[in-house]
C-alpha positions, 0 to 999 in steps of 0.5 A: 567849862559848862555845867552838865546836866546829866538828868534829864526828863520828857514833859508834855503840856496840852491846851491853849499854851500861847493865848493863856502865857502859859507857854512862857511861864514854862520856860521861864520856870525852867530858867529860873529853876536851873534848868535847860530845856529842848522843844522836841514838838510844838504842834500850835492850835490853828483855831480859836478852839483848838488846844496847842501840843508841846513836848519838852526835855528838861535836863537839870545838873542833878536829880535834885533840881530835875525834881524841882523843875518838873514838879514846879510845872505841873501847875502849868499842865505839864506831866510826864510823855511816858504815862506811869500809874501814880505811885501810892502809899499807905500811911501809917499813922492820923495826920502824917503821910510820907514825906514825899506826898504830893501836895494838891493845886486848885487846879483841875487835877487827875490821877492815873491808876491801873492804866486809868485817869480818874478825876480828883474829887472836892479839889482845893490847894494845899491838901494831899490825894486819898483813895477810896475805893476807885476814887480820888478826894483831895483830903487835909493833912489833919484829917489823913487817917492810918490805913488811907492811901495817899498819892505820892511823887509826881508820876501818874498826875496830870493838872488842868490849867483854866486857860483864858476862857473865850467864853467867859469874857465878863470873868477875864475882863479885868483878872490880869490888873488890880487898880484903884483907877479902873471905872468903878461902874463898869466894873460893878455892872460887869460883876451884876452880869455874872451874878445873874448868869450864875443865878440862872445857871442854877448856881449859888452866890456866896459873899464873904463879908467884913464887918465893913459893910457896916461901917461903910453903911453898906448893910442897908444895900447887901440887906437888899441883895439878900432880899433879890435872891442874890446871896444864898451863903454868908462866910463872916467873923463874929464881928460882922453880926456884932455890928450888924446888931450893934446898928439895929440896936442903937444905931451905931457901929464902933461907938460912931453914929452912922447918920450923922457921922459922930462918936456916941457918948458910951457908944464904945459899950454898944458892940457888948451890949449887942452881943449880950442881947443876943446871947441873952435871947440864945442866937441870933435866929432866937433874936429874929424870932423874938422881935430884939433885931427887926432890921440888918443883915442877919435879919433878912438871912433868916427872914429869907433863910440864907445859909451865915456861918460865923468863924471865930478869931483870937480877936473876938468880944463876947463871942455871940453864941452863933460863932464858932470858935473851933477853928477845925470845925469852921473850916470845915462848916465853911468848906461844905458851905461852898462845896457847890457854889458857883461864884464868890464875892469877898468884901473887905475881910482879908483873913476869911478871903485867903481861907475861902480862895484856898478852899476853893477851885480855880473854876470858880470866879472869886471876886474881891473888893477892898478899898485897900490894893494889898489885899486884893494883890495878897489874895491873888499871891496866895495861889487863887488866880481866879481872883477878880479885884476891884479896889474901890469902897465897900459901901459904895459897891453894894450901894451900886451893885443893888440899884443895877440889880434891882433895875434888872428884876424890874 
């Protein structure tokens, strides 16, 4: 005998359904669910331009389930046919809301109170929804404070996919595969072109970068990036400046001569005394200042006054004085950082990269290279679908981004 599925709901999703794949992510979420479901409208879009209208019933064998199923379309632009204000609660206590929170996507997010939509402000993943005074921030469950006003359940929302973007071919160029065998060259002259698009757009370029661009020897060619005007906000760990200095200093990165490719005898204490000739000086602005580093990566940044924050880890020597070792106040130095940028490049350093994807919306592209595919993949997983993956050497990346670069200012 058939299971019945007494609870039912009414969804609508509008957009470039068929183009996008979204109109089969719906109804394989719904299957996968435990769902059924009924197409009651389906109006296709004619044009390149216009947006496809479909209209759903989803029925479920229990509430449960119904909840589930609808509250797991969202991401794909579905929201309820009958309009209702998003319900609200106040809490009532620091970093706790009620249990039926809504928990924010990347996603271009609205809010539907007193009959209107308003536009969530500062959107990232995994944060819920406060309101202030006629306005909607996506907030962190750390920061929620007693008296704030969250948004709770799934009625009064409504989410934007970002559809694939007829007018940004040089970002979907190569967003649906990650391979080691795509031409590395095209790919890079690709990523130079958005580069330069985003520059005069007016917009900020921000790398997050692993301490691998040194150990590849790729710090001479992101110097040269710094120097064209490309960067204008580094994300990195204590590690990165360490070696960058530990190469100024001596030479060497890890103790491993870079010229020629060899351990250095005592080399392994190069990073500490890195570190401690910086901290001796107060800084790393103090050692740029001070003529201790004439050459790298930190010292073009602050030559050419471009924003570096250095997050922490359990992992770090020494730290240098610069880096931030409380984890709260990084994230939150990171996320002002990125707050107005408009494209990001991460460089082999998977932790920073899955921070600063989910800091960020799904508007703004996220490129990743690293030489390993995983990290690309994981990257992705972890719910920033703007990513763009190139598996490939850091060094030879920078190497190639710079000259292409560099031929296009001259």
């Amino acid at each position: 005998m058939p299971e019945t599925r007494s609870h039912n709901a009414v969804v609508t999703a509008t957009g470039h359904l068929v183009d996008s794949q979204l109109l089969k992510s719906i109804f394989d979420r719904i299957i996968e669910r435990g769902g059924v479901f009924e197409v009651l409208h389906f109006d296709l879009g004619r044009t390149n331009e216009e947006y496809s209208r479909l209209t759903l019933r989803v029925s479920a064998a229990t509430a449960e389930i119904l909840e589930r199923v609808v509250e797991d379309l969202i991401p794909f632009g579905c929201h309820a046919a009958e309009e209702r204000d998003a319900q609200v609660r106040v809490t009532d206590r620091d970093s706790w809301v009620p249990a039926d929170f809504y928990a924010t996507t990347n996603l271009r997010t609205d809010v539907r109170i007193d009959r209107r939509w308003i536009p969530v402000e500062r959107q990232r993943m995994d944060a819920v929804v406060v309101l202030e005074e006629g306005r909607a921030f996506c907030r962190k469950l750390r920061d929620v404070k007693a008296g704030d006003r969250v948004v709770c359940g799934l009625d009064g929302l409504r989410v934007t996919p970002e559809f694939r973007d007829r007018e940004r071919a040089d970002f979907a160029f190569m967003t649906n595969e990650i391979s080691s065998e795509r031409r590395v060259g095209a790919s890079v002259e690709r990523i130079a072109a958005m580069m330069r698009e985003t520059r005069a757009r007016g917009q900020r370029i921000a790398f997050v970068a692993g301490p691998v661009v040194v150990h590849t020897g790729g710090a001479v060619y992101f110097s040269e990036l710094i120097r064209l005007g490309y960067v204008n906000v580094l994300l990195a760990g204590n590690a990165l400046a360490v070696h960058d200095a530990e190469l100024a200093l001596f030479g060497t990165s890890l103790g491993v001569d870079l010229e020629k490719g060899d351990p250095v005898r005592g080399g392994h204490r190069h990073h500490l005394r890195a570190i401690n000739a910086i901290n001796g000086a107060g800084g790393i602005r103090q050692a740029v200042e001070n003529g201790i580093l004439t050459s790298g990566v930190m010292v073009e940044c602050v030559r050419h006054g471009v924003e570096f924050l250095l997050a922490g880890s359990i992992r770090d020597d020494g730290p240098i004085v610069d880096t931030l070792t409380d984890m709260n106040v990084a994230q939150d130095r990171y996320a002002a950082a990125l707050a107005d940028v408009g494209m990001v490049i991460v460089l082999s350093t998977m932790l920073h990269g899955i921070g600063v994807g989910n800091m960020l919306p799904a508007w703004v592209p996220l490129v990743c290279v690293d030489i390993n595919p995983a990290v690309v993949t994981k990257l992705a997983d972890r719910g920033s679908s703007q990513t763009i993956g190139l598996v490939t050497d850091v060094g030879l990346f920078l190497h190639q981004l710079a000259a292409r670069l560099a031929r296009a200012r001259a």
